[in-house]
N, C-alpha and C positions, 0 to 999 in steps of 0.2 A: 198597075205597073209593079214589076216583082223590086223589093228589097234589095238593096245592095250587097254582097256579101260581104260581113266583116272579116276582120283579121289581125290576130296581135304576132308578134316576136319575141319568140319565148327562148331562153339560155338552156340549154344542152344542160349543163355540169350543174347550175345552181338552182335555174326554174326562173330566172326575174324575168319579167313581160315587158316589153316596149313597143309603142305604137307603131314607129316603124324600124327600119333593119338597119345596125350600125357592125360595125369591125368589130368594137370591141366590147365586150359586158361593163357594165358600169358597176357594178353586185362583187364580179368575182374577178375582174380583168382579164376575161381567158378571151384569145382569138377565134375569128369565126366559128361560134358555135351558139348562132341567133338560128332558129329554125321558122319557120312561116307557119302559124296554125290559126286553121277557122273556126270564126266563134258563130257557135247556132246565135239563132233570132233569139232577144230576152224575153224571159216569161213577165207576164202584166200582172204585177202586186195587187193584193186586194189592198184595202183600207186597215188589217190588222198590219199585213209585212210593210205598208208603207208607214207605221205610224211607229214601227221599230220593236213591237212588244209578241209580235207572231210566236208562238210555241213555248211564251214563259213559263204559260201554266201547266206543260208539260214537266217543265223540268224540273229536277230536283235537287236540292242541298242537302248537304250531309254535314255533319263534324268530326273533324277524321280520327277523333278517339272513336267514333261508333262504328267504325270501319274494321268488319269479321276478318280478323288476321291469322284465319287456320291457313294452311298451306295448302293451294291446289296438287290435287296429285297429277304428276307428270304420268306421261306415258311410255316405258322402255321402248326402246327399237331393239335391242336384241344384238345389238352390235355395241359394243364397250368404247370403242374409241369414237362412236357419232358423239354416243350419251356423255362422253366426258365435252367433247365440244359443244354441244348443245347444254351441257349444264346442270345434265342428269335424266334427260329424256327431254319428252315434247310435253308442250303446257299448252291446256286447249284451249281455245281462242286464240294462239300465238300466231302470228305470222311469218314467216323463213324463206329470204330469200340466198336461194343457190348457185352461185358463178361458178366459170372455170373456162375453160379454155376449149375450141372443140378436140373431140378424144380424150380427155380427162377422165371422163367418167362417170360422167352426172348424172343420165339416165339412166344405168347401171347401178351405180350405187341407189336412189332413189325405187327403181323394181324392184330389188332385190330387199329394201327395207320394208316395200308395200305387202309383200309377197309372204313376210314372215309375219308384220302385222296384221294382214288379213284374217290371219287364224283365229285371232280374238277380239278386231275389233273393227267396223267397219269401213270400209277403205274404196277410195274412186279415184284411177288415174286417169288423167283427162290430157289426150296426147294431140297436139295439133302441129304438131312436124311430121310424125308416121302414120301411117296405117297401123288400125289393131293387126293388123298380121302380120308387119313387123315387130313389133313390139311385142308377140308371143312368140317367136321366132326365136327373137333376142331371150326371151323367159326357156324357153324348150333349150337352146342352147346350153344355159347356165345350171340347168338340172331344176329349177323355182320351183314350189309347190304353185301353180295356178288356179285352182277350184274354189277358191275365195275372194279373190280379185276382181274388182270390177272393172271395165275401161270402157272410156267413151271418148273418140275425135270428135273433138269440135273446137271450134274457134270462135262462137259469139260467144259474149260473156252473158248477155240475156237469157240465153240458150241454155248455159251453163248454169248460170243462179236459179234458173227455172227447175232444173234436173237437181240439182244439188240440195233447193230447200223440200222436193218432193221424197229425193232416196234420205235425206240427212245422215252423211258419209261423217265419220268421226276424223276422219283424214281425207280432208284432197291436195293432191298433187296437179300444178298444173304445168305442162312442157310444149313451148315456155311463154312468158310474157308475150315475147314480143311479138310473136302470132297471132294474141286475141286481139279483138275491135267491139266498138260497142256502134251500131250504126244510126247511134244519133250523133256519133263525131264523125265528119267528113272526111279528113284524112288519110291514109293510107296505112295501115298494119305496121308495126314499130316505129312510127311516130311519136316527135315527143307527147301529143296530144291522146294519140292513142293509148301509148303505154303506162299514161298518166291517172290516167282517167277510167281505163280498166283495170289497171293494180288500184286502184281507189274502193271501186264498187267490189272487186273482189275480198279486199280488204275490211270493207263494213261490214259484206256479208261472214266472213269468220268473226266477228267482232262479235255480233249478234245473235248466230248462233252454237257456238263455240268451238265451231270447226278447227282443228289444225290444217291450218294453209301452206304448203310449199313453192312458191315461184321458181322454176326455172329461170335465169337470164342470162343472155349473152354477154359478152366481154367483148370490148373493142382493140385494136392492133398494140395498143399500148398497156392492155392487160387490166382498165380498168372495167369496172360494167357499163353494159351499155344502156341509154336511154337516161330521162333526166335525173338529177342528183336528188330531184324531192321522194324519188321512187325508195330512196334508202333509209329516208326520214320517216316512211309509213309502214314500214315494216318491225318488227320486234327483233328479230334476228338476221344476221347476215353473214353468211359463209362463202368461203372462194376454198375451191377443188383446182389444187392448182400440182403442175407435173413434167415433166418434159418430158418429151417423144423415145428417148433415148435410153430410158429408165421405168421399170414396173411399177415405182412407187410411187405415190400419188401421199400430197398433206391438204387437209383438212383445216382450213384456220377459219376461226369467227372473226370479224374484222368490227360487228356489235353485235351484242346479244345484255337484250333487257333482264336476263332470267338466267345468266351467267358470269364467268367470268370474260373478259374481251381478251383477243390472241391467244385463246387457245389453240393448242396445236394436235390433230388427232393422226395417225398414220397408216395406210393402206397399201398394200398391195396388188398389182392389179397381176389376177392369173385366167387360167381358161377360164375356171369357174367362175369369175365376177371378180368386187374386191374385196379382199380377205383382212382383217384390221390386224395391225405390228403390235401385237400386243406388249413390248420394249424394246420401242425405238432407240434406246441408246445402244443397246445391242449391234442392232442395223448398221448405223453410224459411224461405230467401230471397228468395222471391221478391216483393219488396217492388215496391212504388210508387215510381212517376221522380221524383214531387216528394216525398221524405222530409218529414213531418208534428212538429211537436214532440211529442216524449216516446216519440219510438221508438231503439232502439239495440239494436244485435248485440252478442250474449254467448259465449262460447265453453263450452260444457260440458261432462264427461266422462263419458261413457254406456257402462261394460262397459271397451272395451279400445281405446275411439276417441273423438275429440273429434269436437264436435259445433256446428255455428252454425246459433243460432235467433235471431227477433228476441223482442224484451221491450217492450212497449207500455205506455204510463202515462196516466194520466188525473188531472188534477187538477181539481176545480172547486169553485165556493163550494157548500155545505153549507146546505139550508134548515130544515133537522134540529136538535132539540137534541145529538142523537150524530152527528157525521158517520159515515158509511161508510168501513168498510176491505173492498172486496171482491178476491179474487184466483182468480185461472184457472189452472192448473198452477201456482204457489207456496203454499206458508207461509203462511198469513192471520195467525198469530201475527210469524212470523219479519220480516211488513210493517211492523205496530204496533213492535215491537223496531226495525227501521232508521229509521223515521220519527222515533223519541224519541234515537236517537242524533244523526240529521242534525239535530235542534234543537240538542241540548246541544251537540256538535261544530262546526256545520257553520252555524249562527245563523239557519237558515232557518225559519221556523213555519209549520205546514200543520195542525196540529191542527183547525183549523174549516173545513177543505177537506174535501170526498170525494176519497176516493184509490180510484181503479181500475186493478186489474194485470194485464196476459195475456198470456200464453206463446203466440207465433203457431203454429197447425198443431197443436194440442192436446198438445205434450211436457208433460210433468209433470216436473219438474226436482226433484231430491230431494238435491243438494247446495249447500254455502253459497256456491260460486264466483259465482253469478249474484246478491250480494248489492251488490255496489260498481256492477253494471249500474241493477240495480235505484232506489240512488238519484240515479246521475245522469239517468235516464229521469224520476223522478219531480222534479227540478229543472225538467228541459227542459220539461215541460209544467206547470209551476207559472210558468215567468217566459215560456211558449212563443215558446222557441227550441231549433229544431232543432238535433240532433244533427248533425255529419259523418255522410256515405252510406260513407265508407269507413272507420269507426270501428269498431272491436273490443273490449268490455271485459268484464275477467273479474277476482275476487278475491274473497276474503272480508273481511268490515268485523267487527272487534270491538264490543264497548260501551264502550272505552273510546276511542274513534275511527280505534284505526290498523287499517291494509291489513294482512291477515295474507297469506301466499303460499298457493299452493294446490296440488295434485298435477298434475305432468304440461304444468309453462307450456310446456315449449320445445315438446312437440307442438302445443298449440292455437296459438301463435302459428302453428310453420307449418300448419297446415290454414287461418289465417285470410288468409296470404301464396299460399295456391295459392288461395283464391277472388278476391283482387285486391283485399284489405286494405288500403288506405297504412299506416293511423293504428292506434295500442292502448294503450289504459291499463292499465298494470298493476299489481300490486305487485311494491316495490321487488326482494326475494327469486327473483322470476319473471324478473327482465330478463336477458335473454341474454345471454352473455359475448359472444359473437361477432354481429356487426352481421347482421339478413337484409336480404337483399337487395331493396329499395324498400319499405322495411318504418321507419317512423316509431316505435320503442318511447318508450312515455312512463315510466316508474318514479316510482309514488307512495306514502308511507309512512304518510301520514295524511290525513283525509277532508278534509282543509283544502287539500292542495296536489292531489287528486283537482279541485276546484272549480276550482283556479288553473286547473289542466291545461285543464280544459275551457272556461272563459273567455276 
């Protein structure tokens, strides 16, 4: 009589397993996202696995003073702004997985990295979305050197470790996950069991032998990746190619990375020829208008291992709404409502029956408080609209109870703000530089009261 098939319920976002299928995760509390996956038949223990001691005598202890602490050498990609987000190149046995959105550019960028590595070092892209003859199509279009390049369709992963431990590729690239299967799991191709379980074996096999591994993965409608949350936990590094349809430029953020800095931020632009790295993005950023508008002002921020200037635009206007609107574009939509109730109780300005609208020029997504004291003097400027200074810089975080806290890293962003031709910057008090720069105006302010003096 055949076996009954089993089956656990497994969480989308987290990985937890339940016998059977409920609403809601008990792990992570997130809504329906229990998926159904079948569990093969169990293997029969000899008398070593059942007696708990199976493969001790393999293994090995160390003391971790005896642990060789020369530095592996990375491997350049030949592109400046991958290498600053990756951390200085690729580190072999690393693992790296790569999100983004479809059209982004992930393919693209990935050939085109392969294409230059090639020349010195051995490389295998292993494509299970296209045909090689798209995919050389895509290389011929771009101008690519090809004559070093190896590429192989396929989508078993058996198939795949099989060719990969025979060519031993110093680089593979696989596109993407969510199309390989391993067919001892029954499931269907991006499944969470699927995509589990062959980023696992993919992942040992780099481990082992010291492949640098690339994951391609999809992104679901809400912009996060797709397939379960353990997939991110087995990986070394993790990158999102993120961009909008509307715009050439595409960023580059690590979101982790074992072997770097996290939230680095790298910049591209996407042209005929492929993407071409912004070799200074605050450049890009700035490129404002001759007659500066009320409610715009430069911010300085801190992205990975470098400072950054973006502009910050404000909108204020009357409310025909019983709720006015807080709407924001790369910020905090909470962290807006929070400085708007401070700039009342502190600052005696009322904008509560205003619409406040906020945007991060060139689509940065800013995910620290420094650009918080920008913030409301931008939204001052266009509530009484009067422009800001075109040569103004301002950076700090704002408490709730009104004062300037300091933030990480003033003396760089001032100067990155004096090699774009700065005069003027407000800052906080904690941030002002001992030593005077040179045609450089520092203002130091402690409280959201002499922030307004300042700029009046």
């Amino acid at each position: 009589m055949a076996t009954k098939q089993k089956s656990a319920f497994v969480c989308n976002d987290c990985g937890a397993d339940y016998r059977k299928w409920q609403g809601q995760c008990g792990e992570c509390h997130a809504w329906n996202t229990l998926s159904e996956v079948r569990l093969g038949a169990p293997l029969r223990k000899t008398s070593k696995q059942r007696s708990g001691f199976a493969g001790a005598a393999d293994s090995q202890i160390s003391v971790l003073s005896d642990i060789d602490l020369d530095e592996i050498p990375r491997i350049s990609t030949g592109t400046g702004e991958l290498d600053l987000v990756l951390g200085g190149g690729l580190v072999p046995g690393s693992c790296i997985l790569l999100g983004g959105e479809p059209g982004a550019g992930k393919s693209t960028l990935l050939l085109q990295t392969l294409c230059a590595l090639a020349a010195n070092h051995s490389a295998l892209y292993v494509t299970g979305e296209e045909s090689p003859q798209q995919v050389a199509m895509r290389a011929a279009r771009l101008g690519l050197p090809t004559d070093k390049l190896r590429i192989m369709a396929e989508t078993s992963v058996e198939t795949l470790c099989a060719v990969a431990e025979s060519q031993r590729p110093a680089i593979l690239v696989v596109d993407s996950i969510q199309v390989m299967h391993l067919d001892d799991v029954t499931s269907a191709p991006g499944s969470v069991s699927q995509v589990r379980e062959s980023a696992s074996m993919l992942v040992r096999f780099a481990k082992q032998t010291g492949t640098v591994l690339i994951l391609v993965g999809h992104v679901t409608k809400d912009g996060s990746l797709a397939g379960p949350k353990v997939l991110e936990h087995m990986i070394d590094c993790s990158l999102m190619l993120e961009g909008s349809s509307d715009s050439h430029f595409r960023t580059l953020r690590s979101q982790k990375n074992r072997f770097g800095a996290v939230n680095e931020l790298g910049v591209f632009a996407m042209t005929d020829r492929g993407l071409k790295e912004v070799a200074n993005p605050s450049a890009i950023f700035l490129q404002r208008d001759s007659e500066i508008s009320s409610g715009s002002v430069v911010m300085s921020i801190w992205e990975g291992t470098r400072p950054l200037l973006v502009e910050l635009q404000a909108l204020v206007d009357d409310s025909h709404l019983g709720n006015p609107r807080r709407v924001t574009v790369g910020l905090d939509q909470n962290r807006l409502s929070m400085l708007l109730a401070v700039l009342h109780r502190h600052g005696g300005i009322m904008v509560g029956d205003q619409d406040v609208f906020v945007n991060v020029v060139g689509g940065v997504k800013v995910v620290e408080t420094s650009a918080d004291l920008a913030l409301i003097l931008s939204v001052i400027s266009s509530f009484r609209d009067q422009p800001l200074p075109s040569d103004l810089v301002v950076f700090g975080e704002v408490g709730l109870s009104g004062e300037i806290r300091p933030v990480a890293n003033g003396q760089e962003r001032l100067r990155e703000a004096a090699k774009h031709g700065f005069k003027r910057a407000i800052v906080p008090a904690a941030n002002a530089p001992k030593k005077p720069i040179a045609g450089m105006l520092v203002t130091p302010v402690r409280r959201v009261t002499e922030a307004l003096d300042a700029l009046l």
